[in-house]
N, C-alpha and C positions, 0 to 999 in steps of 0.2 A: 572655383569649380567645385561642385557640391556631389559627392557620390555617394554610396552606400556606407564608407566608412567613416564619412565626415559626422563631429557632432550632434545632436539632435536638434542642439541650439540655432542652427546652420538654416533649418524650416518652420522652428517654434515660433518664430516672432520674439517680441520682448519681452515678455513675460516673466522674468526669470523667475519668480519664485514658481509659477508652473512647470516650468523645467525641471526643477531643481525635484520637484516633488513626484514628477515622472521618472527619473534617474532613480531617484531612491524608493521610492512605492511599489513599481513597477518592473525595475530594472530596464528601461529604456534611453543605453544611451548612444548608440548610433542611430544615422539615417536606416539605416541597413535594420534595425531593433524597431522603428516607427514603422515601418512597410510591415513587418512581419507583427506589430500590436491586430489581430484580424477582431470584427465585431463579435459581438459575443450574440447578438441578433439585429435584425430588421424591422422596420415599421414603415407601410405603405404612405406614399402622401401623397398617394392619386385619391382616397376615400378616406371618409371620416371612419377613426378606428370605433369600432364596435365596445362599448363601456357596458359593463354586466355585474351584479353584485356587488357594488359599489361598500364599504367597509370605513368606516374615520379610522383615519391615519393609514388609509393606505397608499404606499406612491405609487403615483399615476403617471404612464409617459404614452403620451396620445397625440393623435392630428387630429385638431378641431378648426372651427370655422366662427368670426366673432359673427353672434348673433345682435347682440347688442353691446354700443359703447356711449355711455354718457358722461359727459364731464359732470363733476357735483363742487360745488363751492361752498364753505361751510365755518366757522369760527373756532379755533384753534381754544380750548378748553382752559387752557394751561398757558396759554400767552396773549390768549385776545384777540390774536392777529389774525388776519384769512387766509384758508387753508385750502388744498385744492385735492381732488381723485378723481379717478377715474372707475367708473362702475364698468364694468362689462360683462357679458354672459358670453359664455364658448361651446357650441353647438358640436357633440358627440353625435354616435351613431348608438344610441343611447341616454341616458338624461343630461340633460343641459349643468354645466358647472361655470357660479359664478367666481369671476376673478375682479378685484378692488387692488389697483395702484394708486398708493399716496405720494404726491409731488407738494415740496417745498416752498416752490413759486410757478406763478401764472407758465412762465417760461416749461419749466418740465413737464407741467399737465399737456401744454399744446405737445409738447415732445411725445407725448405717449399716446396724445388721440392722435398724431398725424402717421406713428407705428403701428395702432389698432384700429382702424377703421374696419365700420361691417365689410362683412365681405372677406375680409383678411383672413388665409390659412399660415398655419402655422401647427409645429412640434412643438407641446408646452408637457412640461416637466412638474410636479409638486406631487403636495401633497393631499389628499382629500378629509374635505372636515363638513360638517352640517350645520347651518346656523339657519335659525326659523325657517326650518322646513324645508332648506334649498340646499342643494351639495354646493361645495364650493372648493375651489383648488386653491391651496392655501401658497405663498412663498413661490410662483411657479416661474420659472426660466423657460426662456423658447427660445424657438431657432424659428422665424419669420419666412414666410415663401413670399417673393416678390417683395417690393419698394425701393428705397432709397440706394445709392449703387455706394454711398457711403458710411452703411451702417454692416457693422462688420456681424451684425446676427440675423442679419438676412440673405437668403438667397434667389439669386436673380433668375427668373421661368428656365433660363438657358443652363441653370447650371444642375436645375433639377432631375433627379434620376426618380425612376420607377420606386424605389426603397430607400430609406433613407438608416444610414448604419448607425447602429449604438455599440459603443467600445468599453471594454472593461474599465473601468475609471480609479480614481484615487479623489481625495476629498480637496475640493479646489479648482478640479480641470473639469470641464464639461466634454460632450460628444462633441458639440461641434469647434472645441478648440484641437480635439484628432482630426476632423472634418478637414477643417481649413489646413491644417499643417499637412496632412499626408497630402492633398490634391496639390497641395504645393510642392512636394515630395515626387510625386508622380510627373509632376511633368518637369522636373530639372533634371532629376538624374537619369544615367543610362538606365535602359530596358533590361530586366533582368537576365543571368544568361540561361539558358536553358541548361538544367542537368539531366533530364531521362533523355536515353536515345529515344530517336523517332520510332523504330520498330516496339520497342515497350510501350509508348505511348498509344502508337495503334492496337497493339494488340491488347491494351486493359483499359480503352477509351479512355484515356487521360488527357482535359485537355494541355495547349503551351502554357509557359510559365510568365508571358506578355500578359495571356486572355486570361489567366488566375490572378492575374494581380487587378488586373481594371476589375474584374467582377467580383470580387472579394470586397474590394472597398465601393464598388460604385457600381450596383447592379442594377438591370430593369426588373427584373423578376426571380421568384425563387428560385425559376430552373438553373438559374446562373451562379445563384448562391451555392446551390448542390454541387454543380459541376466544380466549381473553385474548389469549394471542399475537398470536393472528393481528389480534385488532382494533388492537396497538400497534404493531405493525410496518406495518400501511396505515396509521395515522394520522400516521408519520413517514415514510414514502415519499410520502404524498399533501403535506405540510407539502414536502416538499425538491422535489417536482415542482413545485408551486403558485411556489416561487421563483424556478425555471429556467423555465417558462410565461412568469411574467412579464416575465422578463428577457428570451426572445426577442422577446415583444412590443413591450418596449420601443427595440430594437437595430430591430425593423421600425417603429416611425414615426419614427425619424429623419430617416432622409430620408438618398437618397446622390444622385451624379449616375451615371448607366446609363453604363457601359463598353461601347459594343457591336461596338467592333473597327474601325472606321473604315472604310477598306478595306482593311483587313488585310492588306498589303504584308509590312510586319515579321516576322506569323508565317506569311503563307505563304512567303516565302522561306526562313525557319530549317528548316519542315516539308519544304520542297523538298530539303534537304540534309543531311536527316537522313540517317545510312546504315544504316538500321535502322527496322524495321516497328514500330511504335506498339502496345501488347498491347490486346486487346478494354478493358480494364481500366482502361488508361490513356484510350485514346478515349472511353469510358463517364463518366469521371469529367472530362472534361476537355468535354462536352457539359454534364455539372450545371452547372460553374465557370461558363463563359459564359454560361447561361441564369441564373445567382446576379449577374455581374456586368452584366448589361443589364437585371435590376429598380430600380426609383427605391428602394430599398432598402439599407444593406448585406447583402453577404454574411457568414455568418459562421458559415464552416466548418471541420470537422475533418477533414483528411486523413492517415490512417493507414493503415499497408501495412509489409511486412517489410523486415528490411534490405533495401536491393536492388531491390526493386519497381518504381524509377523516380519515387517523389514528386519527386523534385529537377528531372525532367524537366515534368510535369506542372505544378508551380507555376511554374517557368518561362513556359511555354506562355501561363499565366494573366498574367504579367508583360507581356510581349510581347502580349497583347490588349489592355492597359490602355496601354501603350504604344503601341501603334493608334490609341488611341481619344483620344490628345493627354495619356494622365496621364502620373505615374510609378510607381513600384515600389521598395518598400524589402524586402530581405530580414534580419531580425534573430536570429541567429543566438546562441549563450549562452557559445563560447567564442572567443577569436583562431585558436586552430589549425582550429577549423571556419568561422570566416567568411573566411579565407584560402584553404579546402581547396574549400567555394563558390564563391568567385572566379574560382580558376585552371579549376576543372568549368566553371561556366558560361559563362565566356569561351572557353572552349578548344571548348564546342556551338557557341556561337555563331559562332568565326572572326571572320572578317568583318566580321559584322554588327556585331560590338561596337566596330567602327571608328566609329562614326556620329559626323558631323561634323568627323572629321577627311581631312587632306589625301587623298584614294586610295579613303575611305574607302565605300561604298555607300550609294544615297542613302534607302534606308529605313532603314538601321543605325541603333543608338543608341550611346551611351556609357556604359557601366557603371563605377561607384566602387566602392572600400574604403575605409571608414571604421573603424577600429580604435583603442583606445585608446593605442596603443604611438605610434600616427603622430606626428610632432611638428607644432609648431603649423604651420609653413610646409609641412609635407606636406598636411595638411588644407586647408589654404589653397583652393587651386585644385580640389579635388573639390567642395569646400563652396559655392564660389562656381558652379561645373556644374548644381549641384544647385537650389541657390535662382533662377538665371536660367531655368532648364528644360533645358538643354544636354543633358544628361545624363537620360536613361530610367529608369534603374535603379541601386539602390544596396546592396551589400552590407556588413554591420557588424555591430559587436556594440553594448553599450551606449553605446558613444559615437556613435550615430544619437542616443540621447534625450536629448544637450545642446542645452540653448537655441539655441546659435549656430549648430545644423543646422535650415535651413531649405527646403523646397520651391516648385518653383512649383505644383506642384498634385498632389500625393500622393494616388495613387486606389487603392492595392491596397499590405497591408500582409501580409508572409509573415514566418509565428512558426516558427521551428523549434524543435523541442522545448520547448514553451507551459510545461511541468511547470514550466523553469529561471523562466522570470520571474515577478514580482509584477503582480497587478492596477494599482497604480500605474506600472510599467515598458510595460507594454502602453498604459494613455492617455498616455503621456507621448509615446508615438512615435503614437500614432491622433489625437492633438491637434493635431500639425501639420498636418492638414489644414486645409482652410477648412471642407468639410464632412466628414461624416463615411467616412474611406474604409471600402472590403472587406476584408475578414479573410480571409485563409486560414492556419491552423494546421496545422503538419505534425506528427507524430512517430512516429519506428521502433519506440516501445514499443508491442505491438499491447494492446488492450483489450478483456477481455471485454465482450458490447452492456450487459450490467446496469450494469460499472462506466461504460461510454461513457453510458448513458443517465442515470445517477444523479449524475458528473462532471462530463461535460461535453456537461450536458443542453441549455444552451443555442444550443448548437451543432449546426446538420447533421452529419451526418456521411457520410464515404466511407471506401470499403475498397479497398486495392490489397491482391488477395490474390495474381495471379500473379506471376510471378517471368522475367525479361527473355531472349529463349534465349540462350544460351551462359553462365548463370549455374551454375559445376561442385559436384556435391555435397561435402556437409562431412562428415568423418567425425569422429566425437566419441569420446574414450576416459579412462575415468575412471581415472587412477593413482594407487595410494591405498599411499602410502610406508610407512604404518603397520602396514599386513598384509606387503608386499613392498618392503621397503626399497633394495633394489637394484636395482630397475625406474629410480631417478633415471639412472644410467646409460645405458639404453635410450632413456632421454628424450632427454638429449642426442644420441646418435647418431642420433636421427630427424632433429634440426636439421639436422649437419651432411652428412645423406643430402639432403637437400630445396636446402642450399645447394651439395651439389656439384652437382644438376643445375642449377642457376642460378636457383634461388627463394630468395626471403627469408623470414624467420621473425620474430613477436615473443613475446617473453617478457613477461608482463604479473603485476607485482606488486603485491599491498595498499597497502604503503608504498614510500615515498622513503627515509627513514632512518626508524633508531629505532623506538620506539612511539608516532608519532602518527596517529590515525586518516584517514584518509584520505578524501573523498568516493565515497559508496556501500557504502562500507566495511562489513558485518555485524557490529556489535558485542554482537549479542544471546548470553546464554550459551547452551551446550545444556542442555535439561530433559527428565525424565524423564516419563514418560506422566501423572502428579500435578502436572504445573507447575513443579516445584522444579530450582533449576540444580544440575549433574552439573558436577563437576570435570573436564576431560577435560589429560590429559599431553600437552603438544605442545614444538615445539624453537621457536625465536623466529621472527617472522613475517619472509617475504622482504621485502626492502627493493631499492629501485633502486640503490643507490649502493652495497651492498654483493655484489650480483647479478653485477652488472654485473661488479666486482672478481673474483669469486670463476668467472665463466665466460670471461674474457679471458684468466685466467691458468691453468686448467682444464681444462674440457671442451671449452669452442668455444677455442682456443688459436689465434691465426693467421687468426681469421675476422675480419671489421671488424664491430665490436659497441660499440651507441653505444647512449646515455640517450637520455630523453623525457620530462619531468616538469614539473608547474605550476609550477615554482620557479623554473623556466629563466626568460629574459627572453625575452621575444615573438621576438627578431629571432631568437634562436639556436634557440629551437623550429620556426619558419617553415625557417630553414635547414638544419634535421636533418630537416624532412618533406619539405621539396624534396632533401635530398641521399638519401633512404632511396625518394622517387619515382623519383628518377633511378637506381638501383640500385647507389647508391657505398656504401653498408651493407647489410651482411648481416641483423644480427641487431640488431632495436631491442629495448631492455629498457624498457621502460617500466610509467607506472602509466597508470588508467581515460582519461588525454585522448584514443584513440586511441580513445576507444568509441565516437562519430558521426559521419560525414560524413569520416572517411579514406580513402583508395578508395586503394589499391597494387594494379593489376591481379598483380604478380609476387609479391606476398607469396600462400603458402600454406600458414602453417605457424605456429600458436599454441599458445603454451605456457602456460597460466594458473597461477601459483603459489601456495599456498593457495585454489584458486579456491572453497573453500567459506564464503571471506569476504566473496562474492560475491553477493547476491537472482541468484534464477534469469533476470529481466527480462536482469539488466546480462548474467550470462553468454552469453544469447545474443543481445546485442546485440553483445559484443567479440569472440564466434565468426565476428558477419557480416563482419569486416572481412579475412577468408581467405577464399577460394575466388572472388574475383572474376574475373578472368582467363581467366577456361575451362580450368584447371586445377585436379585435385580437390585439397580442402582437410582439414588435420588439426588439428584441437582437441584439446589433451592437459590436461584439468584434474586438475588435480596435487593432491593433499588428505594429511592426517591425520587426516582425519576418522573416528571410532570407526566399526565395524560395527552397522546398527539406528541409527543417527543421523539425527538428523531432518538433518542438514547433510548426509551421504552418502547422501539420501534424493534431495533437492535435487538434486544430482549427475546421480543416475542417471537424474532426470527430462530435466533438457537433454540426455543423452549416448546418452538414448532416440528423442528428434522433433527435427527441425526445424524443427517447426511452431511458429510463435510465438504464435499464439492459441492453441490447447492447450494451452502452457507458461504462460501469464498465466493459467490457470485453476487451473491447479498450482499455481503462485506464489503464487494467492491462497491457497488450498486450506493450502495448506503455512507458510506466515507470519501465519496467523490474522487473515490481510484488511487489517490496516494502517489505519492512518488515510484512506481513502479520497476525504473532504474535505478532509485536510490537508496538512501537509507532511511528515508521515512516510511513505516510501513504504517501509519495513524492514521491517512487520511490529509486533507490538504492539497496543496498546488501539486498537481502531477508533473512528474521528470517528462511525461512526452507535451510537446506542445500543440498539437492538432488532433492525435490519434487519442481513443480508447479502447482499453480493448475487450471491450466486451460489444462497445456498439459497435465499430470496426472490425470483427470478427472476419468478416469476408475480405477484405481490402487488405488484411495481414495475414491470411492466406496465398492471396492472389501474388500481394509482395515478397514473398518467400519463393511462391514459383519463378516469380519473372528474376530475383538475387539468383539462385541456383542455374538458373540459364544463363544469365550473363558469368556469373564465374568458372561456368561449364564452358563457355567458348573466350572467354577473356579475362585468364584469373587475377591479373592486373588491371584491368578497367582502362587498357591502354587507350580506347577507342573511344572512352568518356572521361575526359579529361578532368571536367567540374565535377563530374560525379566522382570520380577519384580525390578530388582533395575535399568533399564533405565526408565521404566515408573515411579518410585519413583523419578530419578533423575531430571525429566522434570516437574514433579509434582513440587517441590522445586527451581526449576531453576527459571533466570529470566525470562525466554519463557513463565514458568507455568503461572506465574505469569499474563504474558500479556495477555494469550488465556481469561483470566479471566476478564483483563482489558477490550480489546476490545468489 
């Protein structure tokens, strides 16, 4: 008995190295994996397909019609003996392409004229090439309409549909070896079982899960392909909504204790001293926050906004209410040079106030910590003991907040920066030290389309800081592309050392530290050509910091002070080249991606990105944000060799076009073929959803959000959908679950 969970082996036939090669290429290895491999597109075989711009070497997958077939007999060059082919021409909607099969012996030829006779339709597969003057399909595989009921690459008038499916493949397996296995498939095992109730179904016109499967693989027409679509792509956006539903609602009956600001001594005095007017944007969201932290509730929200925006202002604000209100505040930050570059920001707003409790100090002030991995044990000492007495309001760290031995008196507001960097167990590790459950506030500068924010990090509120703080000066963007004009490198340099005669700083930011090791964020995807296939492209070796650095000290910037910046450093000397590059005793910082969040040099104005097409477009213009703070305008020079028509110099032009970071994240998606969304790839590649995207699907994951929220509105258990309940349990559990949580 063959069901869904039986081997794949079970409907492949014998093929086994086909198998073998689907299992592992693919990841297909149940029956239950085969049904659900869907085409990646169609091709009609009621009409000859339409051939246009015909290119050598381009592959062609067509239905054509043999126009002519001649046997040809001919003497074998190299043995003397008689040799036999078949000439044929295959009649497009469009120019005719010949095809030539060479046979062995008499016996084969007749084989291949008694398969191609005029007349004959067929699906052929190759390559296209020109030889005196004629196109011709070079190597080409087909799948035969009609003939012989014993030849396993034909198929018979009755078996024929309106479309005929092409499936993602691996190198070895044809379509019609998915062809024949899934219709084998289909009709041994049970019918699928229905997971959407009927009322969802009527009400978002979704068709059954019987009619999605025959027309998914075996349509008459496109309307059928849409309709399948569309019913798999709500039933997997409805499945990932139903998770994140449940998960806010679980996050709402915890139970928190209400922050509601005490009398707010703390933050009205910081707001009194502000010297700077609050944006509509900031005030707006900083009204949700407080109305999130005085519910018996957690909060638990996502704060996104552009570099710049003021989040770091904002979740402050947030800190200092809960600090009012007798808690504390932990901000967990993902690197040392950002929980240090926090420290010195937020103390330096605060003044004052960050005196609390000591000698001089104001008597609603607190005391703010760092906690960092570098610290030694005797430095930690005295923070740590601040911290567990209550002394101390607020604490800034990176992962060394989530050892044991850091303790609270009463931890009520927990701030994630950049939430992407940590793990679902690094996040309770620091939300655990409460007694109860504290608030959540998530920040991060990479902005997000709402599909990805609603699909991501659904179970999260979310805000948007979209303006931008006055005196924040434009960037101007310019793509140098050494490959076409090689001697613009030149020009680059003089721009530095023009920016640093007038007294600004500059950074040069490289892929690597040395060598060929990849670096974090780093593109290591090949480029491919419009077929998927990677293009070799010619380039000179990637910049590295420590050889950069060498090569512009004694160079172009000759006489300027040009220092490193890279993860390898040890904590103390990284903190002391970002306070000596603050203080304006360097010119020109070479560094790699540490300098992408939370660095603020109002004097630097001046970025050089080297290779920067090894860069996702998010990072680019996140390490653009870190010019033009100052109120002086900013220049971004990303540097490429990237070929002309490149998808990498495509990239480019897209950040060197906006500023806008939510338009660039759409790009980005647009452009890197969506990325693992749920996962941890954020590069690009095989997306975590399998049907859905979410930017095409924008409406469909809407729609599936309303109809989750209805169903958990009258059945928070899903008692009433039984299968629906053990796929939302299984994604709940999966590694996917796990990620939605992660990101």
């Amino acid at each position: 008995m063959i069901s869904l969970d039986s081997p794949v082996a079970a409907v492949f036939g014998d093929a086994k190295h086909k198998r073998d090669k689907i299992v592992k290429n693919l990841g297909i290895v149940t029956v239950g994996d085969l049904l659900r491999h869907f085409p990646r597109r169609y091709i009609k075989t009621g009409e000859l397909t339409r051939v246009e711009d015909l290119q050598v070497g381009q592959m062609l997958t067509v239905v054509g019609e043999i126009a002519e077939s001649k046997p040809r007999t001919y003497t074998d060059r190299r043995t003397g003996k008689p040799a036999y082919r078949l000439e044929t021409v295959l009649r497009t909607d469009g120019p005719s392409l010949r095809m030539t099969f060479f046979a062995k012996n008499d016996w084969v030829s007749k084989y291949h004229q008694r398969r191609l006779p005029v007349g004959r339709k067929g699906l052929f597969i190759g390559q296209a090439g020109h030889f005196n003057n004629q196109w011709q399909l070079t190597n080409p595989t087909m799948v035969l309409f009609g003939g012989p009921d014993d030849d396993e690459e034909m198929i018979r008038p009755d078996q024929l549909r309106g479309l005929y499916p092409l499936y993602p493949l691996t190198k070895g397996v044809d379509h019609w070896d998915f062809q024949r296995a899934i219709a084998f498939a289909r009709s041994v095992v049970e019918p699928p079982v229905e997971l959407l109730p009927d009322e969802v179904r009527e009400a978002y016109d979704v068709i059954d899960a019987v009619q999605a499967l025959n027309w998914i693989h075996g349509p008459d027409d496109f309307e059928q392909v849409a309709k399948a679509r569309r019913r798999y792509r709500f039933e997997e956006a409805l499945v990932t909504q139903l998770v994140l539903g449940r998960r806010r609602r679980a996050v709402r009956a915890l139970g928190a204790r209400e922050r509601t600001g005490g009398d707010g001594a703390l933050l009205a005095a910081f707001d009194a001293r502000l010297p700077f007017t609050l944006t509509d944007g900031q005030r707006e969201i900083g009204r949700q926050i407080e109305a999130d932290l005085a519910e018996p509730h957690p909060m638990n929200r996502l704060l996104q906004g552009e570099v710049g925006s003021g989040k770091t202002l904002v979740a402050l604000r947030a800190m200092l209410r809960v600090v009012d209100s007798g808690g504390q505040a932990a901000l967990l930050a993902p690197t040392e040079v950002l929980a240090q570059q926090h420290y010195r920001s937020i103390t330096a707003m605060l003044g004052d106030l960050a005196l609390g409790g000591m000698l001089g100090g104001p008597a609603e002030g607190t005391a703010v910590e760092l906690l960092t991995g570098s610290m030694t044990k005797s430095q930690r000492t005295a923070p740590m003991s601040r911290l567990a007495s209550g002394e101390s309001g607020i604490v800034i760290g990176t992962h060394a907040l989530l050892e044991d031995r850091v303790m609270f008196a009463d931890l009520g507001l927990v701030v994630v920066d950049e939430q992407h960097r940590f793990g679902v167990e690094q996040r309770a590790a620091l939300t655990g030290k409460a007694a109860v459950p504290p608030h959540v506030l998530v920040m991060t500068a990479t902005p997000i389309p709402r599909t990805v924010a609603m699909t991501v990090f659904g179970d999260l509120e979310t805000s948007v800081l979209t303006e931008l703080p006055a005196g924040r000066a434009p960037i101007q963007t310019n793509v140098v592309n050494l490959l076409e004009h090689p001697t613009w490198v030149d020009r680059v340099w003089e721009r530095v050392r023009e920016e640093v005669a007038k007294g600004h700083q500059a950074y040069v930011v490289c892929p690597r530290i040395s060598g060929d090791e990849l670096e974090q964020g780093e593109q290591d995807e090949p480029e491919l050509d419009e077929d998927g296939n990677p293009v070799t492209v010619d380039r000179p070796p990637l910049a590295a910091v420590e050889e950069v650095v060498a090569e512009l000290s004694e160079g172009p910037l000759k006489g300027l002070r040009v220092t490193t910046l890279h993860g390898r450093q040890a904590p103390d000397a990284k903190d002391a080249t970002m306070r000596a590059f603050g203080a304006g005793e360097i010119d020109v910082l070479v560094s790699t991606t540490v300098i992408e969040v939370g660095v603020d040099v109002a004097n630097a104005t001046t970025m050089v990105l080297l290779d920067a097409d090894r860069f996702g477009v998010s990072q680019l213009h996140q390490l653009r944000g870190r010019v033009g703070r100052g109120g002086h305008p900013g220049l971004c020079l990303l540097v490429t060799h990237a070929p002309v028509d490149s998808s990498a110099l495509e990239r480019l032009d897209a950040v060197a076009s906006t500023t806008d970071g939510f338009e660039l994240s759409r790009v980005d998606l647009e452009l890197r073929r969506e990325g693992d969304v749920l996962g941890r790839s954020q590069a690009g590649g095989r997306s975590g959803l399998q049907n859905l995207r979410v930017l095409r699907d924008e409406q469909t994951i809407l729609e599936a959000r309303a109809a989750a929220e209805d169903l958990l509105d009258r059945d928070p258990d899903l008692l009433a959908s039984p299968a629906l309940a053990v796929e939302v349990a299984d994604l709940e559990l999966s590694q996917q679950g796990q990620f939605i949580e992660k990101s």
